[in-house]
C-alpha positions as CSV (number, residue, x, y, z in Angstrom):
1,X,-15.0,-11.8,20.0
2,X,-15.6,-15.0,22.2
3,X,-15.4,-14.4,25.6
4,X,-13.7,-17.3,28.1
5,X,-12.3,-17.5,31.7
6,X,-8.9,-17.6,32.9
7,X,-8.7,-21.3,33.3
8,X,-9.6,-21.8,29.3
9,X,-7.1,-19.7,27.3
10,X,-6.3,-21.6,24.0
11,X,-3.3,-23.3,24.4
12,X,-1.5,-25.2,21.2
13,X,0.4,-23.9,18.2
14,X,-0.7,-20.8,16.2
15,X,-1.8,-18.5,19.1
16,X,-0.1,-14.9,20.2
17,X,-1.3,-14.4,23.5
18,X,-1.8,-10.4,24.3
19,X,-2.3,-8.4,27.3
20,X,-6.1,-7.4,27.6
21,X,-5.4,-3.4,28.7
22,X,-8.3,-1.8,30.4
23,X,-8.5,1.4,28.3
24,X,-10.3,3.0,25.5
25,X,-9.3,1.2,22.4
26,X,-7.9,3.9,19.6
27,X,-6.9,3.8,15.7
28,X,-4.2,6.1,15.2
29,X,-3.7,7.9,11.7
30,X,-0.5,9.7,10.9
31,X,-0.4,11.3,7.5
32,X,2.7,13.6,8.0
33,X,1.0,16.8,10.1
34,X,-2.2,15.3,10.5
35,X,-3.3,12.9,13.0
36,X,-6.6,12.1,13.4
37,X,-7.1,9.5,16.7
38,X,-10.5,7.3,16.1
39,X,-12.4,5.5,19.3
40,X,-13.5,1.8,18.3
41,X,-16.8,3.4,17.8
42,X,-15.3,5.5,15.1
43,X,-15.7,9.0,17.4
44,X,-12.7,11.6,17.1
45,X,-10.6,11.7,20.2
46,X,-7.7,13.5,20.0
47,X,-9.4,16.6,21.6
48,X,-9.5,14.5,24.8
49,X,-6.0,13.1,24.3
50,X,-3.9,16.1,23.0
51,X,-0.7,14.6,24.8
52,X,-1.3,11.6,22.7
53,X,-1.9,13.7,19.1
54,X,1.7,15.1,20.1
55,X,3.3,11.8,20.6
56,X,2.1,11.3,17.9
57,X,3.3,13.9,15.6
58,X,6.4,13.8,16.9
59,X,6.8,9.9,15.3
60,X,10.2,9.0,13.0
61,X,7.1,7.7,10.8
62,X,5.7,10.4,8.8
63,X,2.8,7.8,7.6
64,X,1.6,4.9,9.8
65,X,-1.7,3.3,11.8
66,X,-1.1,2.1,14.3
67,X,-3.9,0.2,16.9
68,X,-3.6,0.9,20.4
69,X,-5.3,1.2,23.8
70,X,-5.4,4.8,25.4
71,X,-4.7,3.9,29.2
72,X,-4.3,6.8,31.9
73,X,-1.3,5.9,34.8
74,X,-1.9,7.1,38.4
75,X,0.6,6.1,41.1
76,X,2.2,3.2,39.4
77,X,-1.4,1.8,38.2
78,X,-3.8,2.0,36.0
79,X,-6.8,4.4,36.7
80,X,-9.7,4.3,34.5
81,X,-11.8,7.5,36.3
82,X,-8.9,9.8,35.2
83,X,-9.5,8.0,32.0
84,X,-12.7,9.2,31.2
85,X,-12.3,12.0,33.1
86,X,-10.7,13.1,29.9
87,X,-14.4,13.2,28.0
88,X,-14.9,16.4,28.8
89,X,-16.4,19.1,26.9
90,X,-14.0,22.0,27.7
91,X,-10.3,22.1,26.3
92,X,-9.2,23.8,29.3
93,X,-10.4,21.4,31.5
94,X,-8.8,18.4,29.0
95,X,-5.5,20.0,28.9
96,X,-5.4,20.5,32.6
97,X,-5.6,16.6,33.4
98,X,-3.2,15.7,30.6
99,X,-1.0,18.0,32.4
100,X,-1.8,16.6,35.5
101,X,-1.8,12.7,34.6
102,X,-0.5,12.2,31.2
103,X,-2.0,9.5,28.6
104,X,0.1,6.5,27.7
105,X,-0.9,4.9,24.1
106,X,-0.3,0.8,24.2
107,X,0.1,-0.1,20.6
108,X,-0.6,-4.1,19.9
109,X,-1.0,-3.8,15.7
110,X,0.6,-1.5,13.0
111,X,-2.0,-1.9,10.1
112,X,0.4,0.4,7.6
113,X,2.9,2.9,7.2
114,X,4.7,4.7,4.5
115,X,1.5,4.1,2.3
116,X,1.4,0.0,2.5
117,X,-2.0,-1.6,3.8
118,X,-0.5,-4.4,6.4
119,X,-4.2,-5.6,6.8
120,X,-4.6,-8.5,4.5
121,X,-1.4,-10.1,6.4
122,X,-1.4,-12.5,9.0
123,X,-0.8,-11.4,12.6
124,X,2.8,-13.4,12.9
125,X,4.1,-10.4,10.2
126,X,2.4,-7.6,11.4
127,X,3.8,-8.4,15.1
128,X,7.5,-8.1,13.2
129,X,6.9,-5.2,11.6
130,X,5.3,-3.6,14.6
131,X,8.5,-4.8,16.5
132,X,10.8,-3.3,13.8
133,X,8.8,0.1,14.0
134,X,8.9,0.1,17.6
135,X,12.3,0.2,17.6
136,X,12.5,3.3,15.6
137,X,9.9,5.3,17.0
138,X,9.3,4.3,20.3
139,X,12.3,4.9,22.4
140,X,12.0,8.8,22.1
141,X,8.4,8.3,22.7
142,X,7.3,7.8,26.3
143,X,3.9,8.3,26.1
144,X,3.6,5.3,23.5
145,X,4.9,1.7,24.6
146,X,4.6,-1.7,22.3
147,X,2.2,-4.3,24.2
148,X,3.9,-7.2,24.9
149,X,3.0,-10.2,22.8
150,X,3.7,-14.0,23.3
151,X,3.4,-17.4,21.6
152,X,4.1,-19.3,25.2
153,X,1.6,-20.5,26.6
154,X,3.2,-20.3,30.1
155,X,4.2,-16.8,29.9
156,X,0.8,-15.8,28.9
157,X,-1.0,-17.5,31.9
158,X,1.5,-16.7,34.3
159,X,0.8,-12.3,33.6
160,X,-2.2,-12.9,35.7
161,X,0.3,-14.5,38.9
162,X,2.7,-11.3,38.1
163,X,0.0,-8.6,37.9
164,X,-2.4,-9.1,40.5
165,X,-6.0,-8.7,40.0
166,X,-5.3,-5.1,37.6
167,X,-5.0,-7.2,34.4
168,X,-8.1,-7.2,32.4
169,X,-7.4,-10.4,31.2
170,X,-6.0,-11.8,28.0
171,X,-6.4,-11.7,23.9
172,X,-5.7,-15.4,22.5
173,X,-4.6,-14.4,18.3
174,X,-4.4,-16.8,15.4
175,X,-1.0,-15.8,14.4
176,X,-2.4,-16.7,10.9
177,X,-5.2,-14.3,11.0
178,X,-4.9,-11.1,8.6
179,X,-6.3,-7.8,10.8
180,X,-10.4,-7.9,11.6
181,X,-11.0,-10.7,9.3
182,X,-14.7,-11.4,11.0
183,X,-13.9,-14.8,12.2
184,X,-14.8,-15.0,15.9
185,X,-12.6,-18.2,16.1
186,X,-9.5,-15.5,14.9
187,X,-9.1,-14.0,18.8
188,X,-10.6,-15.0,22.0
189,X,-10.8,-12.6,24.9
190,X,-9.8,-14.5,28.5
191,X,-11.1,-13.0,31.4
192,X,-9.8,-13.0,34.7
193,X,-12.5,-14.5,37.4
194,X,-12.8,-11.9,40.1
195,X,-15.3,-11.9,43.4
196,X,-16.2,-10.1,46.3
197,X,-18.4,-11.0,49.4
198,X,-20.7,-8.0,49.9
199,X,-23.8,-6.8,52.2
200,X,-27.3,-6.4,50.6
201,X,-28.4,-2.9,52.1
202,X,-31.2,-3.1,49.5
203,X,-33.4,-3.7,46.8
204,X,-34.8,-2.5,43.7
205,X,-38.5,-4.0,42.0
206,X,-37.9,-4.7,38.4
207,X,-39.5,-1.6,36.6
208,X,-43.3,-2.7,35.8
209,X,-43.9,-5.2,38.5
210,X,-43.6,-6.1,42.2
211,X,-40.9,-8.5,42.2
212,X,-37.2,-7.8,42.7
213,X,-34.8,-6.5,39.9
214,X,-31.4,-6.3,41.4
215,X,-30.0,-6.3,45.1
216,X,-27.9,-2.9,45.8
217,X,-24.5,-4.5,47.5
218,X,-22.6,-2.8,50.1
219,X,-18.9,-3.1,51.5
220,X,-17.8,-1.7,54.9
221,X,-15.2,1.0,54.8
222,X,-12.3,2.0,57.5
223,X,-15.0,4.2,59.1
224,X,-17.4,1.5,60.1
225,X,-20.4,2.4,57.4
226,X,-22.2,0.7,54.4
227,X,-20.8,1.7,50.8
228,X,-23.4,1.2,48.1
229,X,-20.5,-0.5,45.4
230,X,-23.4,-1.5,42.9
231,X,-25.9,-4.0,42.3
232,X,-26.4,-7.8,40.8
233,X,-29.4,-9.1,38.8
234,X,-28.6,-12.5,37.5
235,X,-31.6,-14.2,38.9
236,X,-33.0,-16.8,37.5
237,X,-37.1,-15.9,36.5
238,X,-38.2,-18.8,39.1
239,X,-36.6,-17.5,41.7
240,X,-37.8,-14.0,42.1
241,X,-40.6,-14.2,44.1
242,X,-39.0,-15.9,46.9
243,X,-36.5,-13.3,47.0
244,X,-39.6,-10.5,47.0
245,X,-40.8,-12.4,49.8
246,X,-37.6,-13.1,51.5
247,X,-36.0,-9.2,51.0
248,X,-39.2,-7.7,51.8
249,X,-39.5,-9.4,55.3
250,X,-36.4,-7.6,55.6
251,X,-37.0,-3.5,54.9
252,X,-36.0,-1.8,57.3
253,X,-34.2,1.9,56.4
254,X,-31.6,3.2,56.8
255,X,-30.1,0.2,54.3
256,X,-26.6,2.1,53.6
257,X,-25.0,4.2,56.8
258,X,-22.2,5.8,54.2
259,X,-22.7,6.1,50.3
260,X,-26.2,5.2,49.4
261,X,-27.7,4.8,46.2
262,X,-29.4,7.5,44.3
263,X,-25.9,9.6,45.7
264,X,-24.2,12.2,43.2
265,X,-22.2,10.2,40.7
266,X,-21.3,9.9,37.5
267,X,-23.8,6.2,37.9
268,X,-26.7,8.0,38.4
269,X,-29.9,7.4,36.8
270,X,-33.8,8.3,36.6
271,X,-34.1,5.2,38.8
272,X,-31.6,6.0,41.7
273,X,-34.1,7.1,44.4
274,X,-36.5,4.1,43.7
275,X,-34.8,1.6,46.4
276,X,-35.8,-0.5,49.5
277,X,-33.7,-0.2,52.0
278,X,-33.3,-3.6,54.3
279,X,-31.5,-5.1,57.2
280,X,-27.9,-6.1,56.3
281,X,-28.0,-9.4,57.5
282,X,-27.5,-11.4,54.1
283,X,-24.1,-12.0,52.6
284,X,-23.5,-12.7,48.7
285,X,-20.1,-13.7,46.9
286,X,-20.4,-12.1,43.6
287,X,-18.3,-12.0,40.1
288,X,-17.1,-8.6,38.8
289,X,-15.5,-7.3,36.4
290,X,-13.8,-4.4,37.6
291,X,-14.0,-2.4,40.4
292,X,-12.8,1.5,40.2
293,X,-13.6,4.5,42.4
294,X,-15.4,2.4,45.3
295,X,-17.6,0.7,42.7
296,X,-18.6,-2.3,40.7
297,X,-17.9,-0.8,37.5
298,X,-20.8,-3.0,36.0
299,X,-23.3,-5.6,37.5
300,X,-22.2,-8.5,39.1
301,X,-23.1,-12.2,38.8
302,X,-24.7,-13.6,41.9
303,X,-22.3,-16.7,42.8
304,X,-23.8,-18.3,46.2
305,X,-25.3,-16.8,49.8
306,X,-22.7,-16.9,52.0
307,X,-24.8,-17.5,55.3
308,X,-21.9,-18.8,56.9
309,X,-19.9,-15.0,56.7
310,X,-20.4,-12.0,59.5
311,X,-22.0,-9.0,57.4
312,X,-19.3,-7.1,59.3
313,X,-16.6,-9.2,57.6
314,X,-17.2,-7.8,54.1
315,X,-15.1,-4.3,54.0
316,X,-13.1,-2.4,51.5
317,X,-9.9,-4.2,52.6
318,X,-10.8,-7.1,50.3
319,X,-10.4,-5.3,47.2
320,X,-7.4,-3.8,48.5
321,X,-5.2,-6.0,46.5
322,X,-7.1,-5.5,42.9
323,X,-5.6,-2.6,42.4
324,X,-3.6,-1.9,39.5
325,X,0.2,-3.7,38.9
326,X,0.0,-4.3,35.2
327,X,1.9,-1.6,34.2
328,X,4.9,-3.9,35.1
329,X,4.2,-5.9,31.9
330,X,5.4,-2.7,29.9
């Protein structure tokens, strides 16, 4: 699927515009009592989401797919640690955090029911039919809610105003399209531009060589220490060994006063411990993705040096307002 920014969603005639839910994507088959729940990878997951199998089951529809994203609300947001939280090996365990924070399945495509194939039609009559089974089997249903779907352009760039920084960004559909026709041009994903000003607390040498591999980023929290949040590596080849020199002038330990790298965490890899810690005297605005749990979820994009910003002025506070208000959309 292409990939854009917010400022480039498709506009024009022949486009649905879709939330873009941050979840684990999920197939649902319903064959009267048996539901089988399939990951976009093809993995079984209804042993992680048995509040969702019994949603499920308990369908008007006694045959139907349906294609969904598995989302997990905490507090009136989205949280996507209790999310996979749920891949966890023991039922007990599982069952306790459905209890705890139940699963909500976001259904954006109904590929059949009642033994009909709905795949080799175009996305404008699969959205009515999914409307016209939503409204028979959704109601009693809290756990699954229809994504909302539009063909105004307006609407569809103004979720990002009404949501905050929790949307994940938007799918642009060719309302002509039939369902994974293989045609990148048939949906573009629109991502919402995000970025932070963060510390570098340190480095890490790219494995092999001498030269730096990523800058470990840091954010100040309420109690007036250095979070490691993650790392950025987009550096151009050119520039590496002026930012050896420049970052290695600057060692100096401890790097991180709170959560340091190579910490316990579900991150953690073989390569943890191998960091350089340096002074935090160098500011970088970077471009995330997401950020969950104190963390970049993934690596950043180095933006610009911001020489002109305090270290001091880059805390927590700043992603204060990413967190989740998408659920409003529902």
């Amino acid at each position: 699927m292409e990939a854009r920014s917010a400022e480039n969603i498709p506009a024009g005639d022949g486009w649905q515009y879709e939330p873009k839910w941050d979840g684990f994507r999920c197939i649902a088959f319903r064959n009267g009592e048996k539901i089988y729940l399939q990951s976009k990878a093809g993995q079984p997951l209804a042993r992680y989401f048995p509040d969702i199998a019994d949603a499920v089951a308990k369908l008007r529809a006694q045959q139907c797919v349906l294609d969904g994203e598995f989302v997990v609300p905490v507090g009136g947001a989205l949280s996507f640690d209790e999310l996979q939280l749920r891949l966890h090996p023991a039922a007990s365990r599982v069952q306790k955090l459905a209890k705890a924070h139940p699963a909500m399945y976001i259904v954006f495509d109904l590929l059949g029911e009642s033994g009909r194939s709905y795949l080799n039609r175009s996305l404008r009559e699969r959205r009515q039919l999914l409307e016209k089974f939503a409204r028979s089997n959704f109601r009693s249903a809290k756990a699954l809610r229809l994504s909302p779907a539009t063909t105004d352009y307006r609407t569809a760039s103004g979720w990002f105003k009404k949501v905050g920084g929790d949307l994940d960004g938007i799918i642009a559909k060719r309302l002509d399209a039939s369902y994974a026709s293989g045609e990148r041009t048939a949906a573009v994903k629109v991502k919402q531009i995000r970025s932070a000003d963060c510390v570098v607390g340190g480095f890490r040498y790219a494995r092999g060589t001498r030269l730096i591999g990523s800058l470990l980023l840091g954010l100040y929290g309420e109690d007036g220490l250095l979070h490691h949040v993650g790392f950025t590596s987009a550096f151009k080849a050119s520039e590496r060994r002026a930012l050896t020199r420049k970052f290695e002038t600057l060692r100096k330990p401890p790097g991180f006063t709170g959560n340091a790298p190579g910490g316990p965490s579900r991150w953690s890899t073989d390569r943890s411990g191998e960091w350089q810690p340096v002074a935090p005297k160098t500011v970088v605005e970077v471009a995330y993705d997401h950020f969950t749990g104190g963390r970049f979820r993934h690596g950043t994009k180095l933006l610009r040096w911001r020489s002109d910003k305090a270290p001091r002025q880059c805390t927590m506070d700043q992603m204060a307002h990413r967190e989740g208000k998408s659920l409003v959309l529902l």
